[in-house]
N, CA, C and O atoms as CSV, one atom per row, in Angstrom:
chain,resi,resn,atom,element,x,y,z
A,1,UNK,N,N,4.744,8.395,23.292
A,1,UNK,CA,C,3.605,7.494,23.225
A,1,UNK,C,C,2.485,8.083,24.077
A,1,UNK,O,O,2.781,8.511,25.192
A,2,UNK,N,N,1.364,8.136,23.696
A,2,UNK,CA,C,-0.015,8.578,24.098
A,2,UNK,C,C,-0.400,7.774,25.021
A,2,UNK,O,O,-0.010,6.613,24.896
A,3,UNK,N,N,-1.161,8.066,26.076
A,3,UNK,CA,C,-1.696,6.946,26.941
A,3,UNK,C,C,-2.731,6.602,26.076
A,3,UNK,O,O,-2.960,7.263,25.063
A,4,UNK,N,N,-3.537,5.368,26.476
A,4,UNK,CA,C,-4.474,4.959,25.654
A,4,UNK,C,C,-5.510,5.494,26.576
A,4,UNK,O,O,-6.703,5.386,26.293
A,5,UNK,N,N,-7.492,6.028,25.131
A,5,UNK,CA,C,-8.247,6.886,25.585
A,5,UNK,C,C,-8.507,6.219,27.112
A,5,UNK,O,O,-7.802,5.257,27.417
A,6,UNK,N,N,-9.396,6.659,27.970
A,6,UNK,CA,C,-9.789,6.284,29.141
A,6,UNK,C,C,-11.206,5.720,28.250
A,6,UNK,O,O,-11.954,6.613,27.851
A,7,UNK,N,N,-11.449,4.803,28.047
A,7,UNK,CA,C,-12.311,3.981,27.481
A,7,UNK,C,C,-13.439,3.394,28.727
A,7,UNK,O,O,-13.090,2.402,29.367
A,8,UNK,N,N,-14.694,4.004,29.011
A,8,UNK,CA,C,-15.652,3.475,30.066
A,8,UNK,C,C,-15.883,2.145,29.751
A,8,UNK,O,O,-15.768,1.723,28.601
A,9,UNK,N,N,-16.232,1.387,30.790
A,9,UNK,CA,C,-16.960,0.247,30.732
A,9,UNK,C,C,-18.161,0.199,29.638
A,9,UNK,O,O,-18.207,-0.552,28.664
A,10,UNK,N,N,-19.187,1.237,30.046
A,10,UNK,CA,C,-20.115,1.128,29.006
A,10,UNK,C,C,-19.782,1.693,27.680
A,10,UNK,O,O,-20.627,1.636,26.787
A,11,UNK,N,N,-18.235,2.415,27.399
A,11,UNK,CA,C,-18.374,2.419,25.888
A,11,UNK,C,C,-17.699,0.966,25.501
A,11,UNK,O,O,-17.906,0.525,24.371
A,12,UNK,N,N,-16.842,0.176,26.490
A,12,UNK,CA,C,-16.193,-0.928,25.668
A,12,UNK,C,C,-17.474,-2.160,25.767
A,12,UNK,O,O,-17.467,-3.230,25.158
A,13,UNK,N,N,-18.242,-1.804,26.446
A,13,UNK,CA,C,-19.731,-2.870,26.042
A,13,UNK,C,C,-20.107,-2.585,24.596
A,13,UNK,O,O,-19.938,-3.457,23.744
A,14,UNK,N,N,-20.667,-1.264,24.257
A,14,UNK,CA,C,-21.154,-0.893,23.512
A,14,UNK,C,C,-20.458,-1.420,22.154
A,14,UNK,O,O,-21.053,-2.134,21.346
A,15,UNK,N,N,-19.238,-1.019,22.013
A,15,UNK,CA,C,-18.347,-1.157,21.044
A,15,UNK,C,C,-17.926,-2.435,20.815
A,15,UNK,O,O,-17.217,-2.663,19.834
A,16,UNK,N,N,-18.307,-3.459,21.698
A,16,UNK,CA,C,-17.851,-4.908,21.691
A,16,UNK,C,C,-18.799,-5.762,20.670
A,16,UNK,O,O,-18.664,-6.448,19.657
A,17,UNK,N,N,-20.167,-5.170,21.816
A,17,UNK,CA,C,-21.355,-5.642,21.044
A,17,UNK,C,C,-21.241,-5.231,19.509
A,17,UNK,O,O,-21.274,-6.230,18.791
A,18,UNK,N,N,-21.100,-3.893,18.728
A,18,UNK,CA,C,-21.426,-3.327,17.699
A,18,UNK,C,C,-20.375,-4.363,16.916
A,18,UNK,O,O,-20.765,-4.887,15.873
A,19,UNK,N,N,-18.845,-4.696,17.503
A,19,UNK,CA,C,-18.098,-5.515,16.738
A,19,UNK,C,C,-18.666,-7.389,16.473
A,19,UNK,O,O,-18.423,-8.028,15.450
A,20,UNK,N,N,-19.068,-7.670,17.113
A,20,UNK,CA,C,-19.992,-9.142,17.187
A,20,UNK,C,C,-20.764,-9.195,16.416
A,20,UNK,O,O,-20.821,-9.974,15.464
A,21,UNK,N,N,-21.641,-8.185,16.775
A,21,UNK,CA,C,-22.662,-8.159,15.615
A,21,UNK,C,C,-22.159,-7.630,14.288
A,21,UNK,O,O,-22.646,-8.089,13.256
A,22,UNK,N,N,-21.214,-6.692,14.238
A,22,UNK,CA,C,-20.441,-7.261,12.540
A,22,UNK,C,C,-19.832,-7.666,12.206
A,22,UNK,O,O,-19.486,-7.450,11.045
A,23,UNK,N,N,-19.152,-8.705,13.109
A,23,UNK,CA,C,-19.057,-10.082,12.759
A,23,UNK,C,C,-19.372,-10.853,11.977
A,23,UNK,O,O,-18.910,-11.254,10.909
A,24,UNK,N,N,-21.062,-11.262,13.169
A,24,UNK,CA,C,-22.103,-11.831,12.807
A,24,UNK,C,C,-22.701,-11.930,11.224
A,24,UNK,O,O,-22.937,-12.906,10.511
A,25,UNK,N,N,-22.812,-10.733,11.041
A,25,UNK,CA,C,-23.422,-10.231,9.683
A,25,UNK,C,C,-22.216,-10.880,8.715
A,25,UNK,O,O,-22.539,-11.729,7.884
A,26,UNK,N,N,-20.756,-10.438,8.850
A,26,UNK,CA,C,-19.500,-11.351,8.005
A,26,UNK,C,C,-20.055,-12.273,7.812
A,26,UNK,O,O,-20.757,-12.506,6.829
A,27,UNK,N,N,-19.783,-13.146,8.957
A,27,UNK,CA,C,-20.067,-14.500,8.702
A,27,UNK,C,C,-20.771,-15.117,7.810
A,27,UNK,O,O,-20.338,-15.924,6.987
A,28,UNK,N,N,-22.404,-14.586,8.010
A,28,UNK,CA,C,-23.760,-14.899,7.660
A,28,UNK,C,C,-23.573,-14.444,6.183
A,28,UNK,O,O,-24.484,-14.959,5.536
A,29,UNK,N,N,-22.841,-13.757,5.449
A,29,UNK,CA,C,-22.790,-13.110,3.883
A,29,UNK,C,C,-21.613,-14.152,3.727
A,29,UNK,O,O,-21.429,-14.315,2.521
A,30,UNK,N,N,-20.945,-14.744,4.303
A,30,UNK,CA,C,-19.712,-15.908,3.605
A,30,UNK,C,C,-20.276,-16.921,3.131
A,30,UNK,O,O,-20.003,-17.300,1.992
A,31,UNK,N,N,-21.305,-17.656,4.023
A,31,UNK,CA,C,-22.371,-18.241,3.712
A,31,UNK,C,C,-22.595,-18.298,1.816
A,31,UNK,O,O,-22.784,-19.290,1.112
A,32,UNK,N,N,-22.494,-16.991,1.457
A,32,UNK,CA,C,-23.440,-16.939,0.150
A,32,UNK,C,C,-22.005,-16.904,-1.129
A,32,UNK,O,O,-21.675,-16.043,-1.945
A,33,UNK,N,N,-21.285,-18.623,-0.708
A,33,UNK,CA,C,-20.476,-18.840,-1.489
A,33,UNK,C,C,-21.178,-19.140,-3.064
A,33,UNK,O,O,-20.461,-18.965,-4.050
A,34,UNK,N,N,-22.569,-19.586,-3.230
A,34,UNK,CA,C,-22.892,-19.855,-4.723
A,34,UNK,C,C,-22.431,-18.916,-6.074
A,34,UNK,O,O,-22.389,-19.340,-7.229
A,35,UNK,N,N,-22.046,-17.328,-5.564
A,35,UNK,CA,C,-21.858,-16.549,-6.558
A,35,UNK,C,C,-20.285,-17.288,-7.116
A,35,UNK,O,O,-19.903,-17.255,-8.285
A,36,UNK,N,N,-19.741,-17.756,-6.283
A,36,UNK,CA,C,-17.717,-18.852,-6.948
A,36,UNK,C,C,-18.542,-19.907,-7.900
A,36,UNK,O,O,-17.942,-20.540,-8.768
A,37,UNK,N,N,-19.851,-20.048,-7.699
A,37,UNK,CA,C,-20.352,-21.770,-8.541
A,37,UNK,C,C,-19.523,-21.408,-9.823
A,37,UNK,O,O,-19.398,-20.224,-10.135
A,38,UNK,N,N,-18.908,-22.489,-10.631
A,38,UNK,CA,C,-18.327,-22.305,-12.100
A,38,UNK,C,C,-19.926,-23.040,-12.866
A,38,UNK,O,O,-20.442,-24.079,-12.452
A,39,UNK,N,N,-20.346,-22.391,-13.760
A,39,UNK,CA,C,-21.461,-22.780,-14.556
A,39,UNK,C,C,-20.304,-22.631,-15.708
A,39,UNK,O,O,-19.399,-21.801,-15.618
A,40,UNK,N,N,-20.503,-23.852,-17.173
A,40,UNK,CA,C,-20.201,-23.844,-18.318
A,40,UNK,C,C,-21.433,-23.611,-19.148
A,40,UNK,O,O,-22.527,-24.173,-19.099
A,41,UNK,N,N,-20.875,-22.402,-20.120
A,41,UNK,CA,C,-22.116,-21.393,-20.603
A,41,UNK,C,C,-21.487,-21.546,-22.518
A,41,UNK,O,O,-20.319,-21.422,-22.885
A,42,UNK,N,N,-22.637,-21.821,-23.355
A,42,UNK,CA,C,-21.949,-21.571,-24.899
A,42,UNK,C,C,-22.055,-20.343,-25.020
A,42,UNK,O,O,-21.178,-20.262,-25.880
A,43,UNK,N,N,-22.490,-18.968,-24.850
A,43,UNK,CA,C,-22.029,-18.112,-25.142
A,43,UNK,C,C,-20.654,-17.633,-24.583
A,43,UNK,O,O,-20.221,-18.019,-23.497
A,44,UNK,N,N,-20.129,-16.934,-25.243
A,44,UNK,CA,C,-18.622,-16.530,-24.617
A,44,UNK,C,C,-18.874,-15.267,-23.958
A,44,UNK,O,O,-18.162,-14.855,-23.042
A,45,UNK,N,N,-20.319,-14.376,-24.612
A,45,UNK,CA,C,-20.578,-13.551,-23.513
A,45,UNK,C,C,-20.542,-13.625,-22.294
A,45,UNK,O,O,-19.784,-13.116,-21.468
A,46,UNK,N,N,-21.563,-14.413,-22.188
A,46,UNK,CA,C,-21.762,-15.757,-20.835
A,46,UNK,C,C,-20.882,-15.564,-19.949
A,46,UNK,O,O,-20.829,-15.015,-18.848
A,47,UNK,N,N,-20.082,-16.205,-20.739
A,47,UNK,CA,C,-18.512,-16.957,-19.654
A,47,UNK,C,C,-18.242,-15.483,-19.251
A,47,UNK,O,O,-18.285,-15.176,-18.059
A,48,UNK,N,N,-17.883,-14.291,-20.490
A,48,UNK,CA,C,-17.056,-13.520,-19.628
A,48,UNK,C,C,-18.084,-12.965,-18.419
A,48,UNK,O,O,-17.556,-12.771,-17.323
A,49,UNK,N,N,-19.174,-12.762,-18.522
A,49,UNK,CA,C,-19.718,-12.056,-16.985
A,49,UNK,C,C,-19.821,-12.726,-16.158
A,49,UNK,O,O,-20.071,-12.282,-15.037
A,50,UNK,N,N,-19.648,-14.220,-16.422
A,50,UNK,CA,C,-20.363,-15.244,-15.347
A,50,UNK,C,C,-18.765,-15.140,-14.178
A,50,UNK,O,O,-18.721,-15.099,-12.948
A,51,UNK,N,N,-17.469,-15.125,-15.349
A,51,UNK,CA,C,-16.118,-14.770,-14.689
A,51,UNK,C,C,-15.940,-13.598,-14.392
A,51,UNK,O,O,-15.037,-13.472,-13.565
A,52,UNK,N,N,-16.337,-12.812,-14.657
A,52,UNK,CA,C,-16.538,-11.131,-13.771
A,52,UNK,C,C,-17.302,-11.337,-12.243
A,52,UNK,O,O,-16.964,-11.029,-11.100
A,53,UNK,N,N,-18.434,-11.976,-12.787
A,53,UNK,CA,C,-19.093,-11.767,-11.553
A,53,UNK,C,C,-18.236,-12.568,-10.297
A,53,UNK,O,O,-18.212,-12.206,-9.120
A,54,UNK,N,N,-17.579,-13.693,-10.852
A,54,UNK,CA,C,-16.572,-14.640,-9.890
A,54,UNK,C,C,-16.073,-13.936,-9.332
A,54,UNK,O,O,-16.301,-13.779,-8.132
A,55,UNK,N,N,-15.070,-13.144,-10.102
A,55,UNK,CA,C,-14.192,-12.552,-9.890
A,55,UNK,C,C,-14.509,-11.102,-8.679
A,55,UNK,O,O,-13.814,-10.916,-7.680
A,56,UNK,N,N,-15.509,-10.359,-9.021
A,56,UNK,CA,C,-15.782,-9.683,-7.824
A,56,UNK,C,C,-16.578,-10.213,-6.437
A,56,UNK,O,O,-16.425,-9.733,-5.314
A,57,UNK,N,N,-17.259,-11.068,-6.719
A,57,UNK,CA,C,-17.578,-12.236,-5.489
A,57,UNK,C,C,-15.959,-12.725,-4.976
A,57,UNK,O,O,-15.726,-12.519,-3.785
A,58,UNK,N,N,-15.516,-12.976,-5.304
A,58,UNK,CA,C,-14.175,-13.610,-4.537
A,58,UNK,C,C,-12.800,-12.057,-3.817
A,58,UNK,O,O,-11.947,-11.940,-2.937
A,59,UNK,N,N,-13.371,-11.282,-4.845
A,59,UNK,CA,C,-12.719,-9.816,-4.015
A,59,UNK,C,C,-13.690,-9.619,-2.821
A,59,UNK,O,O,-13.205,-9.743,-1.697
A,60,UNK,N,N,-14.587,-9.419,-2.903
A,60,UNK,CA,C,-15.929,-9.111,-1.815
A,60,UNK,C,C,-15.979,-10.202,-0.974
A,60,UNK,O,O,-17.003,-9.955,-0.338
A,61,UNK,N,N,-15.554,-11.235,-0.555
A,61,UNK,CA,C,-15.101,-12.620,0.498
A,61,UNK,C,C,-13.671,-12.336,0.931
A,61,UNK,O,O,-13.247,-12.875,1.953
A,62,UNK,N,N,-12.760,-11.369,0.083
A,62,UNK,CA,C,-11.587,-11.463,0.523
A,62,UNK,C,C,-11.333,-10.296,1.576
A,62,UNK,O,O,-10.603,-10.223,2.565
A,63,UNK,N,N,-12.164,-9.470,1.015
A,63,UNK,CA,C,-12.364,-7.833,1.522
A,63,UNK,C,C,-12.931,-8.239,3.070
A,63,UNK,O,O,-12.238,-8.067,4.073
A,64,UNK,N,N,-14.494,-8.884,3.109
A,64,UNK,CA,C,-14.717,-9.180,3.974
A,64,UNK,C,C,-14.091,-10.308,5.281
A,64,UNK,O,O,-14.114,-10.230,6.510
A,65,UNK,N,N,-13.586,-11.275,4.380
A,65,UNK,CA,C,-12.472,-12.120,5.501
A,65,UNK,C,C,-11.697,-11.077,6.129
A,65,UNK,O,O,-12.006,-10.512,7.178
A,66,UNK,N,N,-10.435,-10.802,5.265
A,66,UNK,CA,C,-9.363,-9.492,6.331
A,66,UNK,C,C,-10.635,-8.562,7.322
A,66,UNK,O,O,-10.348,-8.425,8.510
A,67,UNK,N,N,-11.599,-8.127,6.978
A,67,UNK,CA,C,-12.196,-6.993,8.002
A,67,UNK,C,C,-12.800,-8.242,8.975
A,67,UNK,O,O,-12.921,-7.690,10.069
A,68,UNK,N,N,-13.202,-9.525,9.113
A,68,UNK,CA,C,-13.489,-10.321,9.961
A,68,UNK,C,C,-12.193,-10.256,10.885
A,68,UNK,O,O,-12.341,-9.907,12.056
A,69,UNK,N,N,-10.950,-10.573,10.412
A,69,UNK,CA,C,-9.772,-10.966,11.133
A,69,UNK,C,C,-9.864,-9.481,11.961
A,69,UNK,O,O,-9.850,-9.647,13.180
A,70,UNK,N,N,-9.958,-8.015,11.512
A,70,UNK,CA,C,-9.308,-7.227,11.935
A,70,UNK,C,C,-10.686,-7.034,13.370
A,70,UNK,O,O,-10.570,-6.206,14.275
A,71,UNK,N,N,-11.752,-7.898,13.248
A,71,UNK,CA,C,-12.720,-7.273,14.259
A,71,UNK,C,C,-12.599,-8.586,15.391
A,71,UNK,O,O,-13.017,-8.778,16.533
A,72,UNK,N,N,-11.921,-9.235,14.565
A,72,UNK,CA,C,-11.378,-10.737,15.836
A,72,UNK,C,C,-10.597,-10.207,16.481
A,72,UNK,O,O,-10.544,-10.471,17.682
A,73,UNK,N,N,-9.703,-9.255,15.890
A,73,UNK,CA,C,-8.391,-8.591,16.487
A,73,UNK,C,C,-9.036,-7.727,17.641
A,73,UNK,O,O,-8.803,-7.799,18.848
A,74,UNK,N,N,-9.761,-7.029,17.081
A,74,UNK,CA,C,-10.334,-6.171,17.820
A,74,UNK,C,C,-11.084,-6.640,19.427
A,74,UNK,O,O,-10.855,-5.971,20.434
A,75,UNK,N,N,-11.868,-7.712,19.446
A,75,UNK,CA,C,-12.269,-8.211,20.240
A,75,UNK,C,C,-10.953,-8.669,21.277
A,75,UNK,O,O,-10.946,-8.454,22.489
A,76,UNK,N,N,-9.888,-9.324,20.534
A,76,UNK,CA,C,-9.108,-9.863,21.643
A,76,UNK,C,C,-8.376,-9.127,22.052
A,76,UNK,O,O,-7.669,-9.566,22.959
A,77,UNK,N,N,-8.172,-7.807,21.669
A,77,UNK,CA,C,-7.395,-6.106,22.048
A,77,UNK,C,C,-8.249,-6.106,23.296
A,77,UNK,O,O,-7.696,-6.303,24.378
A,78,UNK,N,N,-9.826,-5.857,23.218
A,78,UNK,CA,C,-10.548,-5.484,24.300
A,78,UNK,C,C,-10.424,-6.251,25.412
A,78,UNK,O,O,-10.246,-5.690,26.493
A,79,UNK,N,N,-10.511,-7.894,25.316
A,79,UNK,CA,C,-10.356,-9.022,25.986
A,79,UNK,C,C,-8.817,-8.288,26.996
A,79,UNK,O,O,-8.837,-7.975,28.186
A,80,UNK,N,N,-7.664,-8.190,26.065
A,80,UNK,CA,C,-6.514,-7.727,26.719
A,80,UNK,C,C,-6.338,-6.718,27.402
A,80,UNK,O,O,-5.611,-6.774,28.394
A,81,UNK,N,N,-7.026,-5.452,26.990
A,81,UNK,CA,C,-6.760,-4.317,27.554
A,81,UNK,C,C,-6.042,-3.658,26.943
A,81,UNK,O,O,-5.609,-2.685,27.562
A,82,UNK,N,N,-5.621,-3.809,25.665
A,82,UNK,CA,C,-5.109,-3.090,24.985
A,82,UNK,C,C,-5.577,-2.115,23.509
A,82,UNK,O,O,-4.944,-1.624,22.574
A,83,UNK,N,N,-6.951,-2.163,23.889
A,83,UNK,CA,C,-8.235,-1.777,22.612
A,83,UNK,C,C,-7.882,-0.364,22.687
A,83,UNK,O,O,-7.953,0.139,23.808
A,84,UNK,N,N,-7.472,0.465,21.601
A,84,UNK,CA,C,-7.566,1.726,21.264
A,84,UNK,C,C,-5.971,2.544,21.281
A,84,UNK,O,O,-5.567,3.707,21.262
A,85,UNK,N,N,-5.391,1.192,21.328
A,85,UNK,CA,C,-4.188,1.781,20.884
A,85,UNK,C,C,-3.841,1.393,19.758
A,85,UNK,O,O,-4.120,0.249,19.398
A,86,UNK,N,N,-3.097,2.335,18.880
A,86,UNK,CA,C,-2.200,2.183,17.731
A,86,UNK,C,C,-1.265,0.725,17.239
A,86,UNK,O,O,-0.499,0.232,18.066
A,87,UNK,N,N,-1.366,0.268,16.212
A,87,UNK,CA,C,-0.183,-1.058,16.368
A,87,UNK,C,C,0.519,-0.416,15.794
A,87,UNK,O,O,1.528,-1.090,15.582
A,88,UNK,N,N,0.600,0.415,15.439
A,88,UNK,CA,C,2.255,1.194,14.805
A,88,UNK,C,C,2.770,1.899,15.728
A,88,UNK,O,O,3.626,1.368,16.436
A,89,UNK,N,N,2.378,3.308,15.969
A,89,UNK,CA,C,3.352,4.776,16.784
A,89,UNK,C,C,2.557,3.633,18.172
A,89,UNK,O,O,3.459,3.507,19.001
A,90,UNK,N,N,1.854,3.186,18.449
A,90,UNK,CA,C,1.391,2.605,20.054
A,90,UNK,C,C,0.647,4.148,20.190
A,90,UNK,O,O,0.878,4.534,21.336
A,91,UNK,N,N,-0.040,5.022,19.556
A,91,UNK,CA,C,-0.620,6.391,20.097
A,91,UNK,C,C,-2.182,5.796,20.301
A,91,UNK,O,O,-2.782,4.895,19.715
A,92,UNK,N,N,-2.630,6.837,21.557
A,92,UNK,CA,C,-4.249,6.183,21.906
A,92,UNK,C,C,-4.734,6.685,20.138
A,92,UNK,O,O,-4.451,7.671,19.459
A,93,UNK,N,N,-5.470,5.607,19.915
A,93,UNK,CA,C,-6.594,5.719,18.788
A,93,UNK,C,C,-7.730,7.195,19.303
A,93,UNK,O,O,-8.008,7.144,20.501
A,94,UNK,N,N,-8.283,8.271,18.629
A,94,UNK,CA,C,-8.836,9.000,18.941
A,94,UNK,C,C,-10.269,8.329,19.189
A,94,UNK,O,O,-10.692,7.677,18.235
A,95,UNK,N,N,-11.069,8.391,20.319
A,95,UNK,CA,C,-12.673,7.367,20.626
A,95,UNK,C,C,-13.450,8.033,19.112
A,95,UNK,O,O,-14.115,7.120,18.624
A,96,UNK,N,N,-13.548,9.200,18.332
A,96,UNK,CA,C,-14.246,9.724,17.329
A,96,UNK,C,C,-14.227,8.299,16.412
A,96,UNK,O,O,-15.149,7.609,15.978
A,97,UNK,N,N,-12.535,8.156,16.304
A,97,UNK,CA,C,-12.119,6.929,14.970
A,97,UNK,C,C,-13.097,5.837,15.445
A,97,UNK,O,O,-14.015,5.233,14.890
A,98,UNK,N,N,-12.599,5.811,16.586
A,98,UNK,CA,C,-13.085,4.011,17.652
A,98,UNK,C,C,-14.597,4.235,17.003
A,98,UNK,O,O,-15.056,3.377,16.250
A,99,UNK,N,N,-15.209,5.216,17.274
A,99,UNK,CA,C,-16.717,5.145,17.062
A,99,UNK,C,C,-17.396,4.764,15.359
A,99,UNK,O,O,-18.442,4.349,14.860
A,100,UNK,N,N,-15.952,5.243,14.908
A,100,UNK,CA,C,-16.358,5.074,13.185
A,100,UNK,C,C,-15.816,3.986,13.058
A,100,UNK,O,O,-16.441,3.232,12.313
A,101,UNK,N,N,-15.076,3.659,13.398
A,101,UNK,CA,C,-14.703,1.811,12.851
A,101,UNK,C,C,-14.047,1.583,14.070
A,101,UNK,O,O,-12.957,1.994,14.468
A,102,UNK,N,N,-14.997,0.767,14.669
A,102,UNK,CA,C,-14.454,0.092,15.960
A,102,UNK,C,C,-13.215,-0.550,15.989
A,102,UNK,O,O,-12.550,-0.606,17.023
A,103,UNK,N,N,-12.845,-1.056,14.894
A,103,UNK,CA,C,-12.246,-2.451,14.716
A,103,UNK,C,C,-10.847,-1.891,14.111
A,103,UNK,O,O,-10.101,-2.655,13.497
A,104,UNK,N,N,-10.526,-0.530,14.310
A,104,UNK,CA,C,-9.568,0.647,13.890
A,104,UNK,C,C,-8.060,-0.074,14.349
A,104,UNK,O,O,-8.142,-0.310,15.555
A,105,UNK,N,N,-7.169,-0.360,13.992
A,105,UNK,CA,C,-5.778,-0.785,14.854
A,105,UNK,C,C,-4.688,0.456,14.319
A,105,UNK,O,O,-3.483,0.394,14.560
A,106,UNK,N,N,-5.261,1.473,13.632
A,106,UNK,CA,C,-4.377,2.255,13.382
A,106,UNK,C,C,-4.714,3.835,13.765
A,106,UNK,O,O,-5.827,4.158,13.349
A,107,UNK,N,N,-4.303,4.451,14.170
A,107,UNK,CA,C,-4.367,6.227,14.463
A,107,UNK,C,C,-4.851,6.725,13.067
A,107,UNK,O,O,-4.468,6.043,12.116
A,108,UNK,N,N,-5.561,7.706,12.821
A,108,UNK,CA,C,-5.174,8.496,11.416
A,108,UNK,C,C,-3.960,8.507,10.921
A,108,UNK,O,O,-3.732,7.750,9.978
A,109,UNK,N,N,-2.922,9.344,11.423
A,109,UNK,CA,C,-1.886,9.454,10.740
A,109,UNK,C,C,-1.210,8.084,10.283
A,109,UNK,O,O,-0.474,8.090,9.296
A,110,UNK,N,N,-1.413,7.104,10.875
A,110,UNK,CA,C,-0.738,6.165,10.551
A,110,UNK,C,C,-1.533,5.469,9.976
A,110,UNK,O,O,-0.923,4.409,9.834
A,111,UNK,N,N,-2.816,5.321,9.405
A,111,UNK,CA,C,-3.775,4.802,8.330
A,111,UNK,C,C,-3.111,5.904,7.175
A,111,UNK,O,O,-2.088,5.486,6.632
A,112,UNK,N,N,-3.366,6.627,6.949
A,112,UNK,CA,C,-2.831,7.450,6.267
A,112,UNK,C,C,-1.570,7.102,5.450
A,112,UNK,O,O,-1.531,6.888,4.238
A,113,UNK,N,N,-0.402,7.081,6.450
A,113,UNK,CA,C,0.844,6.736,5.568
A,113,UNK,C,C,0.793,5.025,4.847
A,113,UNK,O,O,1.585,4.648,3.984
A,114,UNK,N,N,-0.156,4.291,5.350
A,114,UNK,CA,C,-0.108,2.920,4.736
A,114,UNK,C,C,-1.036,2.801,3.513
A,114,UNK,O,O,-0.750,2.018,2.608
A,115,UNK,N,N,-2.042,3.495,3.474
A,115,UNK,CA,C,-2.816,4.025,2.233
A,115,UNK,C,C,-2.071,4.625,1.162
A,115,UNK,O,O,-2.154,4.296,-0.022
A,116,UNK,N,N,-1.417,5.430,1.591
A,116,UNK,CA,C,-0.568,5.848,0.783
A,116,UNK,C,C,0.677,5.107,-0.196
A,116,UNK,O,O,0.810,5.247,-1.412
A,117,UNK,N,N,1.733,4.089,0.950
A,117,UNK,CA,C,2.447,3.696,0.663
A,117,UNK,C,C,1.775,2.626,-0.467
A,117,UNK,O,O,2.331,2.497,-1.557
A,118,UNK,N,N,0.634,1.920,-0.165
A,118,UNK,CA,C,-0.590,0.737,-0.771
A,118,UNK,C,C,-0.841,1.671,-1.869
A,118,UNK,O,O,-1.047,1.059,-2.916
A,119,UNK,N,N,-0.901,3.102,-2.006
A,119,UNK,CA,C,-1.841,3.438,-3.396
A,119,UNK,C,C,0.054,3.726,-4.230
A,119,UNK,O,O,0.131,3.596,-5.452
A,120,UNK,N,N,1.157,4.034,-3.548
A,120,UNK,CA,C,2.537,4.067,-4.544
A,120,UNK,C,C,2.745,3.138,-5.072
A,120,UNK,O,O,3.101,3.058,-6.248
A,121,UNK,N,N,2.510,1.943,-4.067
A,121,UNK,CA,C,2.593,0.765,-4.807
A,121,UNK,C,C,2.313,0.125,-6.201
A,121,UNK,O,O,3.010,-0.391,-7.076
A,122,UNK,N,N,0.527,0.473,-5.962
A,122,UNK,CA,C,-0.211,-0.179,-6.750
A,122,UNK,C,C,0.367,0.479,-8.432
A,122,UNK,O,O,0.530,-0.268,-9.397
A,123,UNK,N,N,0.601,1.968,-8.471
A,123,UNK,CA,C,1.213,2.750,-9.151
A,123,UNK,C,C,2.046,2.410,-9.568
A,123,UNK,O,O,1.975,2.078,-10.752
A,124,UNK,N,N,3.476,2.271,-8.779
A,124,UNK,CA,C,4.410,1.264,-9.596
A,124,UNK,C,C,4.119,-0.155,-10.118
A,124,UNK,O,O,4.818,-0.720,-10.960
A,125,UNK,N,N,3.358,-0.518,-9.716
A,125,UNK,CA,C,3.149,-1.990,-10.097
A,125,UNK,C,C,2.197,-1.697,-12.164
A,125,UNK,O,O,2.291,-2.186,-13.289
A,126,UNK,N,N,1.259,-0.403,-11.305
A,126,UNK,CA,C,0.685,-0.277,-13.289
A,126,UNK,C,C,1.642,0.097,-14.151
A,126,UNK,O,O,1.695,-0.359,-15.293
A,127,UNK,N,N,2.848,1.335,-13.479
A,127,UNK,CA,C,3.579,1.450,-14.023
A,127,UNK,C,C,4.330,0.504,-14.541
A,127,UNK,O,O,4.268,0.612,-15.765
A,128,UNK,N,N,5.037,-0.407,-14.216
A,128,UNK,CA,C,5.876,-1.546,-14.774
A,128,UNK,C,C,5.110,-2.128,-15.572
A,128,UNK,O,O,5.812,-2.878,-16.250
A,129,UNK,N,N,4.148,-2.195,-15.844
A,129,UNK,CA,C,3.147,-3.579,-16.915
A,129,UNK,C,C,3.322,-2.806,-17.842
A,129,UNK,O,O,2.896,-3.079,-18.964
């Protein structure tokens, strides 16, 4: 197990703030639930884009909820003292990652193998249909 980076005061300000404020921004785009409105349309064209468009509005709220949770996470890692470590191997997170997605709970290598295992999945799953 890696010690975790030596993380300064002023980078875990920095990085706290940058997570709040995209937060903030989450939040403020959840707000813009009208794209779920169900409108009844006589064309059947209609319906199908009006249910497309649902349908990727409600992926794009879902996408964004989980990355809300993972920057809540993130905040209460920092709160703890435990910000920039791994939740899998426990290895320090590299500060490069931290800087590209603050809100990181995984090392490369171990983003990596769960991407992976998530894209075999999805594979077997087309496969079987």
């Amino acid at each position: 197990m890696t010690q975790a980076p030596k993380i300064t005061a002023g980078e875990t300000a920095r990085r706290k703030a940058a997570l709040e404020a995209k937060l903030a921004e989450l939040v403020g785009g959840v707000l813009g639930r009208e794209e779920l409105q169900i409108e009844t349309m006589a064309d059947p064209i209609d319906q199908i884009r009006s249910s497309t468009d649902r349908e990727m509005a409600v992926q794009r709220l879902n996408r964004e909820s989980h990355l809300a949770d993972d920057i809540q996470d993130a905040l209460v890692a920092i709160e703890e003292g435990s910000y920039g470590i791994c939740d899998n191997c426990e290895n320090a997170i590299p500060r490069k990652r931290l800087d590209a997605v603050p809100w990181a709970r995984l090392c490369v290598p171990c983003q990596t193998k769960v991407e992976a295992a998530r894209r075999n999945s999805m594979a077997a799953l087309r496969d079987a249909a």
